[in-house]
N, C-alpha and C positions, 0 to 999 in steps of 0.2 A: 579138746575140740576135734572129735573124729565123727565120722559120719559112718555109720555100718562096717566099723573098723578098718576104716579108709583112714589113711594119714591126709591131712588136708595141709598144703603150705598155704600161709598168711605174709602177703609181703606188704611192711611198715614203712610209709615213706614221710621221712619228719628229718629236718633240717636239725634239732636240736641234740645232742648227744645225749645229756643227761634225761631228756623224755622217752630217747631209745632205748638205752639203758635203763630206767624207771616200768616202762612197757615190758621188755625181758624177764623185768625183775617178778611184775607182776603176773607172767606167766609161768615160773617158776613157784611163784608162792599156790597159784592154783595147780600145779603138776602137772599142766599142759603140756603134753611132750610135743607137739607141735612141733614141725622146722619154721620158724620164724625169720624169714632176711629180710633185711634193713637195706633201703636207699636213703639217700639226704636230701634230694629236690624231684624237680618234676622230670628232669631232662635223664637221671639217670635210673626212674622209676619208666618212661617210656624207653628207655634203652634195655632194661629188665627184661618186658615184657616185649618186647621185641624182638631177641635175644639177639643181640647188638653188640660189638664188642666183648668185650672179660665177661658177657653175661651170654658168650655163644654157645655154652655147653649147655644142654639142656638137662644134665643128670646135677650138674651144679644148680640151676638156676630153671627148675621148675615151676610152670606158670600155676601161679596161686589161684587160693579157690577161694580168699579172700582179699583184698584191697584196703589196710587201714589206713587214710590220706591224708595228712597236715595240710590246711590249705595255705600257711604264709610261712613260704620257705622261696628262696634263692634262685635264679638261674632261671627257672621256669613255675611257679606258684600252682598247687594244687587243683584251683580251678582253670588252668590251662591245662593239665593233665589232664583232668577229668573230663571236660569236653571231648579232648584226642580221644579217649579210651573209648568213652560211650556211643565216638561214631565210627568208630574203627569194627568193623563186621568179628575180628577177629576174637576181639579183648571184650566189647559190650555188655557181655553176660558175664565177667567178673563181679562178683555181688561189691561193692564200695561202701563201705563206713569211713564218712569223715569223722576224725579225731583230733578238734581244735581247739586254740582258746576265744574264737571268737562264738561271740553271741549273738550278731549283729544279725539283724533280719534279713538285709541283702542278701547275705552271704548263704543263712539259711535257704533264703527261697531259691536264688540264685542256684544255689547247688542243685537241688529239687529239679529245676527247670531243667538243670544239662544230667540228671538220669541217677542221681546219686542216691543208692537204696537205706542210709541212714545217717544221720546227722547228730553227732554226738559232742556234750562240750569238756575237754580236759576235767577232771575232777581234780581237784586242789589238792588232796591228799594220798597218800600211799594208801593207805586202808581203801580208799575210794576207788583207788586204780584198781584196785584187786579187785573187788566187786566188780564193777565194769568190765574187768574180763573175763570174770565168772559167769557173769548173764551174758555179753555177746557170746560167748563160748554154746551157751544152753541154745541160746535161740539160733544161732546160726548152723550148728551143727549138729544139733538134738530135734529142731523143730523143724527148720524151713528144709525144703526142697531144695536141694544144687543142681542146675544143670550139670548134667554130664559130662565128664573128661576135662574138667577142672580139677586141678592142686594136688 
């Protein structure tokens, strides 16, 4: 996932270890050399990006030029992050792919409504992860436009 041979950081925020771990994996299987950092809820993915505590160095903790979001996770849930982010002048043009297991239409539109640029649902399979971050990889970093001075 490089853009004009830009390194882009992708920061993953998902409560569950083994989906972290399973994501890693599948960026490894496509050779993504990516920096990939991982937060576990919403409270410490706004604290990331805010560069907040243990995330005050900014050579450690580079503001990403992608956002993959679990939206049901602990502490603070995804759609309360997302909200923060998209109205925060700062962080807004973070591109956000949700990466969840729900299906639920709410949630979809819901998302939608508070600025979320894709909505994507857990694929069941390790094969399947792979693919999925094969194509988001294509399209996000090969196709679309990034604003500027992100990741």
């Amino acid at each position: 996932m490089k853009t004009e041979g830009k390194m882009i950081t992708i920061l993953l925020a998902d409560d569950d270890p083994d989906d972290r771990k399973l994501t890693q994996d599948a960026f490894a299987e496509n050779r993504l050399v990516n920096v990939l950092h991982c937060v576990e809820d919403g409270e410490e993915l706004l604290e990331y990006l805010r560069r907040q505590g243990r995330y005050s160095d900014q050579k450690n903790s580079p503001l990403p030029g992608l956002i993959l979001l679990d939206l049901n996770m602990p502490r603070k849930d995804g759609r309360e992050a997302l909200k923060e982010i998209k109205a925060d002048p700062e962080l807004r043009r973070i591109p956000i792919v949700v990466l969840t297991t729900s299906k639920a239409e709410e949630d979809i539109l819901r998302t939608y409504d508070l600025g979320v640029n894709s909505y994507v649902t857990k694929p069941v399979t390790f094969k399947s992860l792979v693919e999925l971050i094969k194509v988001l990889g294509r399209y996000w970093f090969e196709v679309v436009e990034l604003p500027p001075g992100e990741g």
